[in-house]
C-alpha positions in Angstrom: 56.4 89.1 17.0 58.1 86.3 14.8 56.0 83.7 17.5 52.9 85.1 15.9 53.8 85.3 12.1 54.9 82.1 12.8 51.1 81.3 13.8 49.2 83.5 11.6 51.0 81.2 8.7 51.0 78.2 10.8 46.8 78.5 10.6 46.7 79.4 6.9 48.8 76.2 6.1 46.5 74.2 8.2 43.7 75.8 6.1 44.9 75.2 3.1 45.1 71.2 4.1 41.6 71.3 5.5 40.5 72.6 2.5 42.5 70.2 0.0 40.7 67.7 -1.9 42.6 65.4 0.0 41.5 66.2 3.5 38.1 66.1 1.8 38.1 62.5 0.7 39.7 61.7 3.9 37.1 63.2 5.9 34.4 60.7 3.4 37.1 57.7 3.4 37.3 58.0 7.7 33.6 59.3 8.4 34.5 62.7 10.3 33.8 65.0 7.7 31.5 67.1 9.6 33.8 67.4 12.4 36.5 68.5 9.7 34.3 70.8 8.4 33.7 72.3 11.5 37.3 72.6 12.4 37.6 74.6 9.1 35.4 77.0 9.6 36.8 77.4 13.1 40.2 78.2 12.0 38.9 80.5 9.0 37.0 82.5 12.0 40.3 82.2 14.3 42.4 83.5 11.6 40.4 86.4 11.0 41.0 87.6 14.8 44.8 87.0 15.0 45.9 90.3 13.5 44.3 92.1 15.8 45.2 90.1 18.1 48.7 89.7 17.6 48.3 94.3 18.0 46.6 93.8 21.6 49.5 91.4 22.8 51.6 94.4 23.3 49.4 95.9 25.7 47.9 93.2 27.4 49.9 89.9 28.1 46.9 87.8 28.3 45.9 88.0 24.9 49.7 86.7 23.7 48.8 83.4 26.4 46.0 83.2 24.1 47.8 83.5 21.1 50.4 80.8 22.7 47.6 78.4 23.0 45.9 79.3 20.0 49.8 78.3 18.1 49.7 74.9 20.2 46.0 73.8 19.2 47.3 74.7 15.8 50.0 72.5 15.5 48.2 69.7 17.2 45.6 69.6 14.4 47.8 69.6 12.2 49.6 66.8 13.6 46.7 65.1 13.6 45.5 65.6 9.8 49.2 64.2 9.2 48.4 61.1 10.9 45.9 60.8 8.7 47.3 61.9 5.5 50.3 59.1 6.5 47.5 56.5 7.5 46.3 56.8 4.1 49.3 56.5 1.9 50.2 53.1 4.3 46.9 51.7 3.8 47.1 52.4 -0.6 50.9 51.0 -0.6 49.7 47.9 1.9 46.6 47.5 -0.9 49.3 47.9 -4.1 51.5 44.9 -2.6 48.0 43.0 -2.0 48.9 42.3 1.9 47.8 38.9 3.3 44.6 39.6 5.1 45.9 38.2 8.9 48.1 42.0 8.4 44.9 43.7 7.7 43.5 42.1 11.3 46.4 43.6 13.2 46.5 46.8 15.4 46.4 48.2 12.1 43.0 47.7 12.1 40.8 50.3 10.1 38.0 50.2 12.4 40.1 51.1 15.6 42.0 53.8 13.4 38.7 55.3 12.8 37.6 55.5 16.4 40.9 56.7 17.3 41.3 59.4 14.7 37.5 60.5 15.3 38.5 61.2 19.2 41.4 63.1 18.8 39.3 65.3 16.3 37.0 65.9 18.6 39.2 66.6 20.9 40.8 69.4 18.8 37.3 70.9 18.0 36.5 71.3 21.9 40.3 72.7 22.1 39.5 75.4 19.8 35.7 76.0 21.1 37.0 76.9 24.2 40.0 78.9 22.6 36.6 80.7 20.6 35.1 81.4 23.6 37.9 83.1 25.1 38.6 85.3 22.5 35.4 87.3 23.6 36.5 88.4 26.2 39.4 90.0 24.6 36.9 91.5 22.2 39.1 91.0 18.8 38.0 92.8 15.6 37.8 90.3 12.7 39.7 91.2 9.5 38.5 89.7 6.5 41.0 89.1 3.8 
C-alpha cells in the first residue's frame, strides 16, 4: 500500500507542476503547450481512478501491474518537465553572463532542444493513452475530489 500512496502523491505533485505558471510559460517558451495540456488533463483523469484502483489491487493483481506502470509513466514525465525546468534556468544564467554566440551554436542548441523535448512529450502522452485505455478494462470508478 505505501507503493501506491507513494503514486497517488507522486501524480498530484506532477499536477501541481503542470499546472504552475511555470510549466505554462514553458510550454509557450518551447511550443508543446498543447501536448502539456493534454498530459494535464490526462493525469487529472488518472488520478481520479487511482483510489479505486489502489482497493481493486487486493483482489486482482493485474490492476497493481497497472498501478506499477502507471507510478513509472509518472515519474518519467516528471523527469521530463525537470529537464525542462533545468534547461530553462541554464539558458536565463547563460543570457545573464551574455555568452559568446559560437556557445549558443553548440549541442546546446535551442532548436534541437525543442525537437528533443517535443519527442519525449509525445512519447509520454502515448505512454499514458495506452495506460487510459487499459484502465477500462479494469472498469475503475472515478472519485472526484
Amino acid at each position: 500500500m505505501v507503493v501506491e500512496t507513494v503514486l497517488v502523491s507522486g501524480v498530484t505533485e506532477i499536477l501541481k507542476k503542470l499546472g504552475s505558471v511555470a510549466a505554462q510559460e514553458i510550454g509557450l517558451a518551447w511550443g508543446v503547450e498543447n501536448d502539456l495540456k493534454k498530459l494535464q488533463n490526462t493525469l487529472k483523469m488518472l488520478a481520479a481512478v487511482t483510489d479505486d484502483a489502489e482497493r481493486k489491487q487486493i483482489s486482482d493483481s493485474s490492476v497493481g501491474l497497472w498501478l506499477e506502470r502507471l507510478k513509472d509513466a509518472a515519474y518519467e514525465a516528471d523527469n521530463v518537465l525537470d529537464e525542462f525546468s533545468y534547461e530553462v534556468m541554464r539558458r536565463d544564467d547563460m543570457i545573464g553572463k551574455r555568452v559568446k554566440v559560437r556557445n549558443l551554436i553548440s549541442s546546446s542548441n535551442p532548436l534541437a532542444f525543442r525537437l528533443k523535448m517535443a519527442r519525449k512529450i509525445k512519447h509520454i502522452n502515448q505512454m499514458f493513452d495506452e495506460i487510459c485505455k487499459e484502465k477500462d478494462s479494469f472498469h475503475l470508478q472515478m472519485i472526484c475530489c
